[in-house]
C-alpha positions as CSV (number, residue, x, y, z in Angstrom):
1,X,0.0,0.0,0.0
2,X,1.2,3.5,-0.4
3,X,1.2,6.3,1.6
4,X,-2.0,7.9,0.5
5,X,-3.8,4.8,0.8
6,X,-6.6,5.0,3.2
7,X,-9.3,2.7,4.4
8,X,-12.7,2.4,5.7
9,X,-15.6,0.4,7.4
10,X,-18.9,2.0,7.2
11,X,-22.4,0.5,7.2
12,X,-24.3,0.9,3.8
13,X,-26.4,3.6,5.9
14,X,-23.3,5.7,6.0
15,X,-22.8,6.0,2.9
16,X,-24.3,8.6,0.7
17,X,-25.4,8.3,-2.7
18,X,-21.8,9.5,-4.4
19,X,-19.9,6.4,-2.1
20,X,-22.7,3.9,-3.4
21,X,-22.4,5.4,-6.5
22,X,-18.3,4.8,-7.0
23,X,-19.0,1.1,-5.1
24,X,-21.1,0.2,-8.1
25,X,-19.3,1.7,-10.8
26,X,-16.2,-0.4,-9.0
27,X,-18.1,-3.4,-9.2
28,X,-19.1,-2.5,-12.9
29,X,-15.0,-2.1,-14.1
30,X,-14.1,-5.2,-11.8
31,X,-16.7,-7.6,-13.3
32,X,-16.3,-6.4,-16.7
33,X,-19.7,-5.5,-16.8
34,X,-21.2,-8.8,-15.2
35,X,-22.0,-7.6,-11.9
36,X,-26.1,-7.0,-12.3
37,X,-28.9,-5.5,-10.1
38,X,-29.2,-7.9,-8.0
39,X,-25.9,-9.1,-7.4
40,X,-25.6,-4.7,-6.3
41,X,-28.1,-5.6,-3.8
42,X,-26.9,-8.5,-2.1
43,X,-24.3,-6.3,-1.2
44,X,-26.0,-3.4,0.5
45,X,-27.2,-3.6,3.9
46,X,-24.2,-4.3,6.0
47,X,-20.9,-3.3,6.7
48,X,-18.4,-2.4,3.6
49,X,-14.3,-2.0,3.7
50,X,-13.7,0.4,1.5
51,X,-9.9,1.4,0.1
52,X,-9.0,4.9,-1.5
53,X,-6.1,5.9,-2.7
54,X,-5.3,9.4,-3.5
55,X,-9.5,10.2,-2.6
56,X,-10.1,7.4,-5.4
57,X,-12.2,4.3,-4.0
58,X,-9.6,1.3,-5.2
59,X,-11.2,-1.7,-3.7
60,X,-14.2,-2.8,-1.7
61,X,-16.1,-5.9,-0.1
62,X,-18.8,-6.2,1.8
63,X,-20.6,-8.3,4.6
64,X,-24.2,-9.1,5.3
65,X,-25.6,-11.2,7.6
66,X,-27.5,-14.5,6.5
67,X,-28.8,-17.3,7.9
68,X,-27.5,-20.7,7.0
69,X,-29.4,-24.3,8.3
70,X,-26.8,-26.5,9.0
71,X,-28.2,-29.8,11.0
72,X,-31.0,-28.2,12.4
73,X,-29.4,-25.0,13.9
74,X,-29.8,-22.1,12.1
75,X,-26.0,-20.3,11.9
76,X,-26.0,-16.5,12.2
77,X,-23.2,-15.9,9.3
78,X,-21.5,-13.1,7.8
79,X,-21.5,-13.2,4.3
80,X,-18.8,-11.9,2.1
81,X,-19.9,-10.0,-1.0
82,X,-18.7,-7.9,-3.7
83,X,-14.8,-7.6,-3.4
84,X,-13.2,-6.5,-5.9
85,X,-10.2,-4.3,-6.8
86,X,-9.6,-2.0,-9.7
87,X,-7.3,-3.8,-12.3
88,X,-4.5,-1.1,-12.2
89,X,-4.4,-2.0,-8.3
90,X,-4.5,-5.5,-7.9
91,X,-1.6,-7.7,-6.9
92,X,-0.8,-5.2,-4.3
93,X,-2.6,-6.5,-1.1
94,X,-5.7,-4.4,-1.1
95,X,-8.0,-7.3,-1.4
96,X,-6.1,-8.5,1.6
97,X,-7.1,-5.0,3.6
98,X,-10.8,-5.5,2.9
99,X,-11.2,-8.9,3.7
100,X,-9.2,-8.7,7.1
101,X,-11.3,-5.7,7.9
102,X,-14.5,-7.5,6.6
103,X,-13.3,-11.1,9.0
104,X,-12.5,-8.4,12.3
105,X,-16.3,-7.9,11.8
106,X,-17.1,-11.6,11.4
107,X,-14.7,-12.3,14.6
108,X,-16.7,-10.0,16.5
109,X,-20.4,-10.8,15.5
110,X,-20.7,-13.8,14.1
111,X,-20.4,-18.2,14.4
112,X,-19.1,-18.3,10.7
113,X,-17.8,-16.4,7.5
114,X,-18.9,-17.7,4.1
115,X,-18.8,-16.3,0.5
116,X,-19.0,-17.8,-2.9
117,X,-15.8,-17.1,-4.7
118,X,-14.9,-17.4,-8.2
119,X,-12.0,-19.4,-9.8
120,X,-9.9,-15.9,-10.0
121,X,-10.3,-15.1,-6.2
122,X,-10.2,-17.9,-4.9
123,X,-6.4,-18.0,-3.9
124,X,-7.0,-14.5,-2.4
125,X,-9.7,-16.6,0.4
126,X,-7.2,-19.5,0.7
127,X,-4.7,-17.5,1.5
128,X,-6.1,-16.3,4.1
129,X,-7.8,-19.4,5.7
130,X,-10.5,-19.5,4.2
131,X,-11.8,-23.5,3.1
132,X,-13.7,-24.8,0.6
133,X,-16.9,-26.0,1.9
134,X,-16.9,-30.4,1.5
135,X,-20.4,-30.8,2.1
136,X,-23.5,-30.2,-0.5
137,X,-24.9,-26.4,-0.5
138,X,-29.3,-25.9,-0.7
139,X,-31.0,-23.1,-0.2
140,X,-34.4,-22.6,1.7
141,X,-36.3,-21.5,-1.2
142,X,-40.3,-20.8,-1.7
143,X,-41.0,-24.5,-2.3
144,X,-38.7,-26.2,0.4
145,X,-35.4,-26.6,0.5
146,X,-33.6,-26.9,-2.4
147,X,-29.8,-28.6,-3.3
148,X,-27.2,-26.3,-5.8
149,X,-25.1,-28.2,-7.3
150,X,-23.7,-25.7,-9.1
151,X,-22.5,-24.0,-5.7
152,X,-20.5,-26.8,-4.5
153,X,-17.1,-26.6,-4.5
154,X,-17.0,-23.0,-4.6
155,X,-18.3,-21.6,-1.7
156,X,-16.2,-21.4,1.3
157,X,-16.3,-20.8,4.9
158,X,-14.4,-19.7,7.3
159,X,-14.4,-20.0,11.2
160,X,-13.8,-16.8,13.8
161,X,-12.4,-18.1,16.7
162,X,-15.3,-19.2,19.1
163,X,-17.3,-19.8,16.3
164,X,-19.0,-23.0,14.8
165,X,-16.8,-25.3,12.6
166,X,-19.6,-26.8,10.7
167,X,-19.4,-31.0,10.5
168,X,-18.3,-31.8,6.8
169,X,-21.3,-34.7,6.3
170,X,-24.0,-31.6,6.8
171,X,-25.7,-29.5,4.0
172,X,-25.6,-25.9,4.5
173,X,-28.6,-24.0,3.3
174,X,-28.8,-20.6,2.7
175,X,-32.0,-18.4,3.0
176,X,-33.3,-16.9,0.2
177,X,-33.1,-14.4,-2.0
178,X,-33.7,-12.7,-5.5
179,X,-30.9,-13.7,-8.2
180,X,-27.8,-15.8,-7.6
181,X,-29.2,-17.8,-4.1
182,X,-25.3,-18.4,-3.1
């Protein structure tokens, strides 16, 4: 990091439309345009880590909290969403400065961390202790619950110290919401 990095945790309710407004456009350049509506919203409501350098926001995650079933016990989790750093940034630890900001929340107020990473952050979460899950992944959907597939092998959790190491052989299902469930 350089000298005029700077970062931040603030809840989304601290942040005014212009902060929102440079997360998403962020997210926008980081996805390559594949970061929709929904996916913006799953990341709102919580706390976010936000990194500037030289006033410029440069990287950001976020955290909400989520439910997740997991042998009859309903886990409260903190759910990692929307990290990204701007292309000219990465390799430079900033995606390493929001997520240990974004974990000192889970530490504190939370039984476990989870997020659904993709093939290209992946390494970032392993790096950091973060495990793929073993188990099968559902979600508690409008008809029941519901196995994903798809989501195995890709989601991964991670335990705060005191928290709730959950047992391999057990499905973890996620409550519901609009657009990608996981």
């Amino acid at each position: 990091m350089s000298d005029d990095t700077r970062s931040r945790l603030a809840h989304t309710s601290q942040l005014g439309p212009d902060a929102l407004a440079a997360v998403r456009e962020l997210l926008d350049g980081a996805f390559d345009g594949d970061f929709g509506d929904e996916d913006f919203e799953h990341a709102l409501g919580g706390m976010h880590a936000l990194v500037y350098e030289g006033g410029a926001l440069v990287a950001h995650g976020s955290l909400v909290q989520r439910r997740v079933l997991h042998q009859g016990r309903a886990l409260r989790t903190g759910y990692v969403e929307a990290v990204a750093v701007r292309a000219d940034r990465r390799r430079r630890g900033l995606g390493g400065v929001v997520m240990a900001a974004l974990e000192d929340v889970i530490a504190g107020a939370y039984v476990l961390g989870a997020l659904s990473a993709s093939e290209e952050g992946a390494a970032l979460y392993e790096s950091r202790g973060w495990k793929p899950y073993p188990g099968q992944i559902g979600v508690l959907g409008p008809a029941g619950p519901e196995r994903l597939p798809e989501e195995e092998g890709s989601t991964y959790v991670w335990t705060p110290p005191g928290g709730v190491v959950p047992a391999s052989a057990g499905r973890l299902d996620f409550d519901w919401r609009d657009g990608d469930v996981v």
